[in-house]
C-alpha positions in Angstrom: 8.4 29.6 -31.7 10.0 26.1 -30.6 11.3 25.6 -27.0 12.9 22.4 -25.8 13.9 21.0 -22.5 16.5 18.4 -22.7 17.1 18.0 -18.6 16.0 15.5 -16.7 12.6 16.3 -14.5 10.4 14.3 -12.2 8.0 13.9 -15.3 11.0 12.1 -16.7 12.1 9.7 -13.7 8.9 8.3 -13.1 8.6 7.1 -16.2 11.7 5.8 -16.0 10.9 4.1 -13.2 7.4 2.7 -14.2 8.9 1.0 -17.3 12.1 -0.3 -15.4 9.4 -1.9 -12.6 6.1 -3.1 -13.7 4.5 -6.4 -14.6 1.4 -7.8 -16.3 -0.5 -6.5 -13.2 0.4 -2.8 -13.5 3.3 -0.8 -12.2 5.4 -1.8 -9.2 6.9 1.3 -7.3 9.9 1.4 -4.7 9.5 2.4 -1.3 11.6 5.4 -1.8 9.5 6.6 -4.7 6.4 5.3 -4.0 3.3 7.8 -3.7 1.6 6.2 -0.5 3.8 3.7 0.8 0.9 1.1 2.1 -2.5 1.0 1.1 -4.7 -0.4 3.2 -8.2 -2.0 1.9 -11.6 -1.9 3.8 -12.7 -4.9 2.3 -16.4 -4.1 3.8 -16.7 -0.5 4.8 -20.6 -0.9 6.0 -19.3 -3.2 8.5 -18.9 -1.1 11.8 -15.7 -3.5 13.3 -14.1 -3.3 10.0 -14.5 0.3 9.5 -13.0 1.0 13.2 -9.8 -1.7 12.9 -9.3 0.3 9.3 -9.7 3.3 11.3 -7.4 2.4 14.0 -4.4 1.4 12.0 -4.8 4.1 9.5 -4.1 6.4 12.5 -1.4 4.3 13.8 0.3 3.8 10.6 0.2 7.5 10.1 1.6 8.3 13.5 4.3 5.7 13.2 4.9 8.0 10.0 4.3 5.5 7.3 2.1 7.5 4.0 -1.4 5.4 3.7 -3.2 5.4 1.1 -7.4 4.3 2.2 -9.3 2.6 -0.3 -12.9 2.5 1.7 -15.0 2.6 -1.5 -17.9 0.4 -1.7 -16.6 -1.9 -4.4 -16.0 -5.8 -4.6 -12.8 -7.1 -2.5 -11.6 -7.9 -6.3 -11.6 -4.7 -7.8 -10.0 -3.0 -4.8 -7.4 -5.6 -4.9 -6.7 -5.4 -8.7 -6.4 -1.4 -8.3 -3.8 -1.7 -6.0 -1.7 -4.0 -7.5 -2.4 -1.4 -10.7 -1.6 1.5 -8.7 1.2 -0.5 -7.5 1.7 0.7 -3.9 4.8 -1.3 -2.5 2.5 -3.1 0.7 -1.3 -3.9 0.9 -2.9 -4.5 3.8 -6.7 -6.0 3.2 -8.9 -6.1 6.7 -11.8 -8.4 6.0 -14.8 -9.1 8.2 -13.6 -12.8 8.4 -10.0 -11.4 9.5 -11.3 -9.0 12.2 -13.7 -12.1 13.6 -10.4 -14.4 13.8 -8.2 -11.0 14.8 -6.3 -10.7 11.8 -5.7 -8.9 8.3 -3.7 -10.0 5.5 -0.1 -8.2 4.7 1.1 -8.8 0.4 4.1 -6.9 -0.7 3.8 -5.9 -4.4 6.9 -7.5 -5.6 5.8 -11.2 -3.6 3.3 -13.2 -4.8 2.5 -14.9 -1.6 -0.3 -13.3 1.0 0.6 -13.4 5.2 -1.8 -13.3 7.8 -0.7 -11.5 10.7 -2.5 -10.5 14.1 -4.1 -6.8 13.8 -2.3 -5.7 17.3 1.0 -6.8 15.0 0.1 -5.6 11.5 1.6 -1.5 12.1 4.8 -2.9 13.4 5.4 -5.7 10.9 4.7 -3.2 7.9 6.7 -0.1 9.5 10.0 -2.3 9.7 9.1 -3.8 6.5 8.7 0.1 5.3 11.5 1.5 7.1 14.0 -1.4 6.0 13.1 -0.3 2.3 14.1 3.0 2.9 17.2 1.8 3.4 17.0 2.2 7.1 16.0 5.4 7.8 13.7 6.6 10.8 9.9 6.5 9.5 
């Protein structure tokens, strides 16, 4: 027996969508299509003041009702940095021990090349209107 489907399913659209926006770097989804919208990097995870800033914005970025994705593995900032731009989340936000120290962690869209630093008390509100903006304006 031979069965067919000929409709269009989500199986279908996504990889649509991955080979209408990628790059030599990996995929590059949309906001609206994106499986986590932000994914934010503990770039030490042993280090007790990075660990609780990641902590901290996780919960606020979730509450202000953005979808994080959490990479606290213990691997080199490099490799965690390279899997998100593979994985291509739409915003990355990387909170270093160096940042925290100063009071700040680094914000990189995946479409821009260029890297931002922006205060930690600022980071949830910058990348929720960034997020919300690409949803075409909708509430988070």
């Amino acid at each position: 027996m031979v069965m067919g489907c000929y409709g269009i399913g989500v199986t279908r659209i996504a990889a649509a969508a991955i080979e209408q926006n990628h790059d030599a770097d990996g995929i590059v989804w949309s906001v609206p299509i994106a499986p986590y919208e932000v994914t934010l990097l503990s770039l030490q995870p042993n280090d007790p003041q990075v660990a609780a800033t990641c902590e901290r914005m996780y919960t606020d970025l979730t509450k202000a009702g953005i979808e994080v994705l959490y990479d606290d593995r213990d691997e080199r900032p490099g490799v965690k940095f390279k899997d998100a731009d593979l994985v291509g989340i739409p915003h990355r936000i990387a909170v270093g021990k160096k940042g925290v120290a100063e009071g700040t962690v680094e914000l990189k869209a995946r479409r821009a090349p260029e890297v931002s630093k922006v205060r930690i008390d600022e980071a949830v509100r910058t990348v929720a209107e960034r997020v919300e903006k690409e949803r075409g304006g909708g509430s988070p």
